[in-house]
N, C-alpha and C positions, 0 to 999 in steps of 0.2 A: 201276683205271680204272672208270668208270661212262658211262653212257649219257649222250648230248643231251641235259643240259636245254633243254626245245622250249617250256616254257608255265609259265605263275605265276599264280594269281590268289588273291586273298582269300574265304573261302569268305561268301558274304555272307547277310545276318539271313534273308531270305526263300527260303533253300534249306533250310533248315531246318526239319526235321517235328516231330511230334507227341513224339517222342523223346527230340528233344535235338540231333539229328546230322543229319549232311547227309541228305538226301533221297536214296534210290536213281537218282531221273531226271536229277538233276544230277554226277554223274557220266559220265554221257553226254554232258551238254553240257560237261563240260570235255574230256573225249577228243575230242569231235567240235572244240573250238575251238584245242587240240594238234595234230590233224590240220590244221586251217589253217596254222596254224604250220609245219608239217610241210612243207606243199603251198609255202608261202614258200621255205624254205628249199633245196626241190628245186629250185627254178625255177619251181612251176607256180603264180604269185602271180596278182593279180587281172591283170596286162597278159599275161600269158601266156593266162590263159581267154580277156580281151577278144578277141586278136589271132587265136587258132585257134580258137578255141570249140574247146574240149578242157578237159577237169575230171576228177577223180576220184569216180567214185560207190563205195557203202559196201556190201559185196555180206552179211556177215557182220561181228556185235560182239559179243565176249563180254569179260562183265567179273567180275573177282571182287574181294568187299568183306570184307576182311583187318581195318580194325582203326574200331574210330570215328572221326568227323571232326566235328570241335565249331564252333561261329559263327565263333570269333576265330582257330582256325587259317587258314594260307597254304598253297596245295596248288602244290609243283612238278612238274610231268609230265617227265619223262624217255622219250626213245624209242629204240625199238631194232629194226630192219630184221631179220627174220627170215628174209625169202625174197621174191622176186621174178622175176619172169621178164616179156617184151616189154612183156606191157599188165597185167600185177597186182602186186601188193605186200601183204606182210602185217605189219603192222607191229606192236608191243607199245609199250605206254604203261604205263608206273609210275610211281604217285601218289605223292608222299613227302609230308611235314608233319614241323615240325620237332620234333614231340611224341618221334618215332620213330625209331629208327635204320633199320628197314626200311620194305619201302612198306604204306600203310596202303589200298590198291588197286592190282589189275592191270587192264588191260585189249590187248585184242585187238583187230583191224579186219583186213578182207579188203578190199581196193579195186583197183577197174578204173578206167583209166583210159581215156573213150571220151569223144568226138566227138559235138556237140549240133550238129545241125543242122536240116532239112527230116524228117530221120530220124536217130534215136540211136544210135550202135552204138560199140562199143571197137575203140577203138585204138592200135596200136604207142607205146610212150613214145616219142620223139627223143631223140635222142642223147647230147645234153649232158642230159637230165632223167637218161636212164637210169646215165650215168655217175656223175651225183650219189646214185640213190640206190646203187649198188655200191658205193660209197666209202664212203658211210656203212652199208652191209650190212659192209664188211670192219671198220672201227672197230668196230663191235658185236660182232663176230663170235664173238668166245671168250669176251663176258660171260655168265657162267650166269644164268639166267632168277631172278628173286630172289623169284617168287611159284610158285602154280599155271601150267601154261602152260593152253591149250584143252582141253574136251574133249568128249564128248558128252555133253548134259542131258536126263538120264534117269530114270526110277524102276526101278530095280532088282529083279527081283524074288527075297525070300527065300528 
């Protein structure tokens, strides 16, 4: 069994550094546009923000960069619900390409889901969001993590 694939995209000529390989920052924007994906498929799509103004903001993203990613590669994101409770969610994204049998990135997100209004504050999922993401917390549930998971970014001392 493998995780949601939630995202696909072409790695394109202007993500591209001085290297050779993707840019570090574009990795981000594909997690972050996974996450939209993500946010689709919970429920929480654009008529869902329109109708409650309620969104998910990004509280914490940690990503780790496992293998190169070249122009003409395809990046699939796969997700995986880690934990979640009323109004949070942490979610894992794995980058694959088809260069790879494993992923060639992980990444991490902390998101709260709260309420834009006169004033911004989190709040409670509803109920059918929350059940969505349960369901996909339990699908996931016994997949072993296929990279690093989080951890603290540190220097060590010897």
């Amino acid at each position: 069994m493998q995780a949601l694939k939630i995202y696909s995209t072409a790695v394109l000529p202007e993500w591209i550094d001085y290297n050779g390989h993707l840019r570090d920052g574009y990795y981000g924007l594909v997690m972050s546009l996974a996450c939209d994906a993500l946010m689709d498929h919970l429920g929480l799509d654009e008529r869902y923000r329109r109708e409650t103004g309620c969104t998910l903001f990004t509280l914490e993203q940690h990503l780790h960069y496992l293998r190169e990613v070249k122009q003409n590669d395809q990046l699939d994101v796969r997700v995986r619900i880690l934990a979640a409770d009323r109004k949070r969610m942490h979610a894992a994204f794995d980058f694959y390409c088809a260069r790879y049998a494993d992923p060639v990135a992980t990444g991490e997100l902390m998101l709260l889901h709260v309420h834009q209004g006169e004033t911004t504050g989190s709040a409670p999922f509803p109920a059918g969001v929350m059940s969505a993401i349960e369901t996909l917390m339990a699908v996931t549930a016994e997949l072993a993590p296929p990279g690093p998971g989080s951890r603290r970014l540190e220097l060590r001392a010897r």
